[in-house]
Each structure stands twice: as structure tokens, then as C-alpha cells.
C-alpha positions as CSV (number, residue, x, y, z in Angstrom):
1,X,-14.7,-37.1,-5.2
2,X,-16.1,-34.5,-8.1
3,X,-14.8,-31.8,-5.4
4,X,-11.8,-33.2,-5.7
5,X,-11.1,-33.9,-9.3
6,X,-12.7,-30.4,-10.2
7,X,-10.1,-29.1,-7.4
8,X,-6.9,-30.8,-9.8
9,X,-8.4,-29.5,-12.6
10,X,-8.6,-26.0,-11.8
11,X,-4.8,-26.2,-10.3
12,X,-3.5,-27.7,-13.4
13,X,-5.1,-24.6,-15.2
14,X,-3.9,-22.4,-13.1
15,X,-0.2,-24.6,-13.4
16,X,-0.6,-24.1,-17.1
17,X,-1.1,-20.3,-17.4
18,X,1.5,-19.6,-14.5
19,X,4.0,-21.5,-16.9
20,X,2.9,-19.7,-20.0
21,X,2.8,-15.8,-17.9
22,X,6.2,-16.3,-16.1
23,X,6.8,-15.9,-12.9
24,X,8.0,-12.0,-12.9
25,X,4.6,-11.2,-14.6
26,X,2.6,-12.7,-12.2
27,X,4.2,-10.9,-9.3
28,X,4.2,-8.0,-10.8
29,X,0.2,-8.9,-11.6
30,X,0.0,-9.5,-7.5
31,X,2.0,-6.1,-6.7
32,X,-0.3,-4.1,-9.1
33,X,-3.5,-5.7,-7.4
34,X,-2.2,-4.6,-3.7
35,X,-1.2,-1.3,-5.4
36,X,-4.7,-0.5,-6.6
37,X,-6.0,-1.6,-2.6
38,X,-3.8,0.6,-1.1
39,X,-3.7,3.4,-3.1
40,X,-6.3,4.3,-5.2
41,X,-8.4,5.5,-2.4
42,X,-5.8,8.1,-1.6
43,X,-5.2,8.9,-4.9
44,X,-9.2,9.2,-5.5
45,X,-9.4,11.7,-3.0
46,X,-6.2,14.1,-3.5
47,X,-7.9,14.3,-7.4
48,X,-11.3,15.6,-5.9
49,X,-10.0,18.1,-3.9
50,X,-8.1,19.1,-6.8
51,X,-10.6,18.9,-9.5
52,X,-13.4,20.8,-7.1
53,X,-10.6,23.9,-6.1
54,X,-9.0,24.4,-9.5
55,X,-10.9,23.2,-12.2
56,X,-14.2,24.1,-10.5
57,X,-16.0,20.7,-11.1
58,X,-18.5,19.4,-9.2
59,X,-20.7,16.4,-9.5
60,X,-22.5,14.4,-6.8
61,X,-20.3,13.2,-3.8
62,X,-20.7,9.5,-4.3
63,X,-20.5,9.2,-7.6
64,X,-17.6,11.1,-8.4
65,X,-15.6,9.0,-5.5
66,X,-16.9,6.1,-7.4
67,X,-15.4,7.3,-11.2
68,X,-11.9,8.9,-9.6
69,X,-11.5,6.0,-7.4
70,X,-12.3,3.5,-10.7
71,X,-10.0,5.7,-13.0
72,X,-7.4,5.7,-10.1
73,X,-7.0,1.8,-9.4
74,X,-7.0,1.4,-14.1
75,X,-4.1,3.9,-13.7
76,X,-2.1,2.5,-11.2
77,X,-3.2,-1.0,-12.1
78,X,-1.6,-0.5,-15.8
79,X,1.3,1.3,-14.4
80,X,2.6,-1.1,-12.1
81,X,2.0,-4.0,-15.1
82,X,3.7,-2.2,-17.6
83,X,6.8,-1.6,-15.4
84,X,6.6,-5.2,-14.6
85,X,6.5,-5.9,-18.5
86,X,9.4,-3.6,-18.6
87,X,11.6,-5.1,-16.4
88,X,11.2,-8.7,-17.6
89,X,11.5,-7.6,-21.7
90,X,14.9,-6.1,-20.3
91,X,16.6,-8.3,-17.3
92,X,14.7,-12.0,-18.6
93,X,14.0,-11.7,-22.3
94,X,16.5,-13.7,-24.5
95,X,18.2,-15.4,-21.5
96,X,17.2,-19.2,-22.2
97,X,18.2,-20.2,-18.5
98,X,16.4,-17.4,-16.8
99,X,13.3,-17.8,-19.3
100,X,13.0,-21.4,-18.0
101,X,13.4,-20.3,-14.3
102,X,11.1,-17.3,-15.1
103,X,8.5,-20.0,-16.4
104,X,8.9,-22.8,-13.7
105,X,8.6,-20.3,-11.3
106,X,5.1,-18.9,-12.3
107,X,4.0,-22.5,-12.3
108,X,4.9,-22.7,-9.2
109,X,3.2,-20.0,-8.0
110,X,0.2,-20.4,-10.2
111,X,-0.3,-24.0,-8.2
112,X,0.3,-22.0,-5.0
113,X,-2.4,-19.3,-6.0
114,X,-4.7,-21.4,-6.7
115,X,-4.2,-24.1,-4.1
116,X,-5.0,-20.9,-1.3
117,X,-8.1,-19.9,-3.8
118,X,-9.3,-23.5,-2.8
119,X,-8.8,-23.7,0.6
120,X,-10.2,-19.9,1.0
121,X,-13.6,-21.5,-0.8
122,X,-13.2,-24.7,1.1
123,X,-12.9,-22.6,4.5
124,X,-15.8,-20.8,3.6
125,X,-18.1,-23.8,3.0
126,X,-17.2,-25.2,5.7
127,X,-18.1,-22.4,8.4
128,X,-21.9,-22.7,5.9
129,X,-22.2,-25.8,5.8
130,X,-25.7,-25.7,8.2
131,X,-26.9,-23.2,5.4
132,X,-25.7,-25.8,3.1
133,X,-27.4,-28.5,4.5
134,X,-30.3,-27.0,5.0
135,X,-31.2,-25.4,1.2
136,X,-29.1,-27.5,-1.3
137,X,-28.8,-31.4,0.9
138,X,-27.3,-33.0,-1.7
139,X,-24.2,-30.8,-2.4
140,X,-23.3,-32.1,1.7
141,X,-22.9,-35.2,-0.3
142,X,-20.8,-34.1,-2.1
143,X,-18.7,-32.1,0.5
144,X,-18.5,-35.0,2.4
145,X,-16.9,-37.4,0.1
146,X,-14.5,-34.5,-0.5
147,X,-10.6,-34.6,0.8
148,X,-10.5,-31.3,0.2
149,X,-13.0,-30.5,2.0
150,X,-12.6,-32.0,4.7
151,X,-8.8,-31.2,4.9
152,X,-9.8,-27.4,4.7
153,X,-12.6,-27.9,7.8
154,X,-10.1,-29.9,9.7
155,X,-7.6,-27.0,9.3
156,X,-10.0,-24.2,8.5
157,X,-7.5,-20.5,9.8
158,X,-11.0,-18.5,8.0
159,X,-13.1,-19.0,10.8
160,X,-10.1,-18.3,13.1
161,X,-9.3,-14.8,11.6
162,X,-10.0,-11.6,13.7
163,X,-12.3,-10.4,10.5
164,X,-14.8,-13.1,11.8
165,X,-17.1,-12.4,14.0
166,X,-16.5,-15.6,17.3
167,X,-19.7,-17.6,17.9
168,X,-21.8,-17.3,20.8
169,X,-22.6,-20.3,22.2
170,X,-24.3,-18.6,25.5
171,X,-26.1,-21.8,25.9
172,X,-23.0,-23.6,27.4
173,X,-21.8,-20.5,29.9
174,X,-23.7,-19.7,32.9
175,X,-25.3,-16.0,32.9
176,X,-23.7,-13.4,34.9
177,X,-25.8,-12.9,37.9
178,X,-25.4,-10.3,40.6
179,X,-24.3,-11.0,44.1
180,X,-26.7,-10.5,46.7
181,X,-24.8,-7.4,48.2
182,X,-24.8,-6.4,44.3
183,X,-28.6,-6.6,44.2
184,X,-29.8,-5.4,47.6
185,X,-27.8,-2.4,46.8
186,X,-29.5,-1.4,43.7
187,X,-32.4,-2.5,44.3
188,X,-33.3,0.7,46.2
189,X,-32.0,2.6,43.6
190,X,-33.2,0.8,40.4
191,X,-29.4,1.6,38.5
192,X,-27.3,-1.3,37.2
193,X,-23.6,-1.1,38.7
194,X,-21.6,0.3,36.7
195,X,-19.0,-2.1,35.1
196,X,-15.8,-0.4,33.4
């Protein structure tokens, strides 16, 4: 039941500062983030290669990834904001209709944002909860009287996703074990078949 009730809360806050941020400056918020994944990298490494040939400055490897790739994702991070501050000042600004819309709208997807922050969290305690049980027992209570919670096990696409490694349960399937043609053959031998 906390779970729960500290789940509402945090959607009505996030509710609250969609509605006050619009929805136009929260995508464009969004778009910057997956702007700064995909290219800062990129960008990181085109201004090595160009600050080592013509400006003849070197500094170790790992750091100076670590400052161009930082000074990459503020630049494109701001960039991508600002043009999204841009564009609403000049297409919703002053519009009363489209202001509402604008502000609706980023509630809506400031309950949407936050209800898949949730579930992600929920997902994640879920696939721990032995961990969980084990070191802190009394938060299963907890877990356990939460809707949430269990709605997020009984639906949980985390421990589904190909970046997750699959458990093996190898006590329930039966070992491989070479035929007795298999065996006698290699036995002489001492080589494994080979398997492709």
C-alpha cells in the first residue's frame, strides 16, 4: 500500500510539471536526450582527430574521450532545447487554444513518463526480488502488499528483453550425453566431436 500511494504521488508530480513545461518542451527535452545518445560519441571522436592533426593537442586517451564526449552531449543537449524553445515561443506562444492543448498534453505525457519510470523500477525488483528477500526481508512486505508491484511482475517485458541475460535452469533439462557410436569413436582418440 506505501508502494502504491508513493507510486500516485510521484505521477501527480510528474502530472504537475508536464502541465506547467508543455507538452512541445518536453519532447523536445526527450529528442535532445536521444540526440546526446546518438551523437555525441560521433561527434566526440571527429573533434579528437581534429584537435590532435591541426591544433596539435594531445592529452591522455581516455580522458580526453571523456571531456570531448561531455562537452559534445552539453552542446547538442542545449542545442536541440533551444530550438525546441524556439519553436514553441514562435508557433504556441500567445495562442490561448494551443497553450491549453500544449499544457494538457505535457500532462499527459508527464503521467505517461512516469507511469513507464515505475513499471521499469517495478520490473526491476521484481527479477531481485530473492536479493530482496534475502538482505532487506521487510521491504518483501512491502512489495507484496503492492498493486503495482505485483501488476509489473505479472506483466514484467524487462526480464523478457534481449538485453537480459535468459536463466539457466539446467537442473530441469537432461545433459547432453553422447551416443555410444559417439563415444566408442572418440574414445580411441581422446577428441570431442566436433559440433558446428
Amino acid at each position: 500500500m506505501a508502494i502504491d500511494i508513493a507510486a500516485l504521488v510521484i505521477v501527480f508530480v510528474w502530472a504537475v510539471f508536464g502541465y506547467r513545461k508543455g507538452f512541445a518542451r518536453q519532447l523536445f527535452g526527450l529528442l535532445a536526450i536521444v540526440c546526446v545518445v546518438l551523437f555525441s560519441t560521433p561527434m566526440a571522436q571527429i573533434a579528437e582527430h581534429v584537435l590532435a592533426d591541426e591544433a596539435d593537442i594531445t592529452m591522455p586517451g581516455a580522458r580526453m574521450r571523456v571531456v570531448l564526449t561531455s562537452t559534445c552531449a552539453a552542446f547538442i543537449f542545449i542545442a536541440v532545447s533551444l530550438v525546441g524553445v524556439f519553436l514553441r515561443h514562435t508557433l504556441i506562444k500567445g495562442i490561448k487554444p494551443a497553450e491549453k492543448t500544449d499544457h494538457v498534453l505535457g500532462m499527459t505525457l508527464g503521467i505517461i513518463e512516469s507511469a513507464i519510470g515505475i513499471y521499469v523500477i517495478m520490473c526491476v525488483f521484481a527479477m531481485a526480488r530473492d536479493k530482496i528477500d534475502k538482505y532487506i526481508p521487510e521491504a518483501g512486505i512491502y512489495l507484496d502488499q503492492s498493486a503495482v508491484y505485483r501488476t509489473a511482475d505479472a506483466y514484467n517485458a524487462v526480464a523478457e528483453s534481449p538485453f537480459t541475460a535468459p536463466k539457466n535452469d539446467s537442473k530441469d533439462e537432461p545433459k547432453d550425453e553422447p551416443s555410444g557410436a559417439e563415444s566408442d569413436a572418440d574414445a580411441g582418440t581422446g577428441k570431442s566431436p566436433r559440433t558446428l
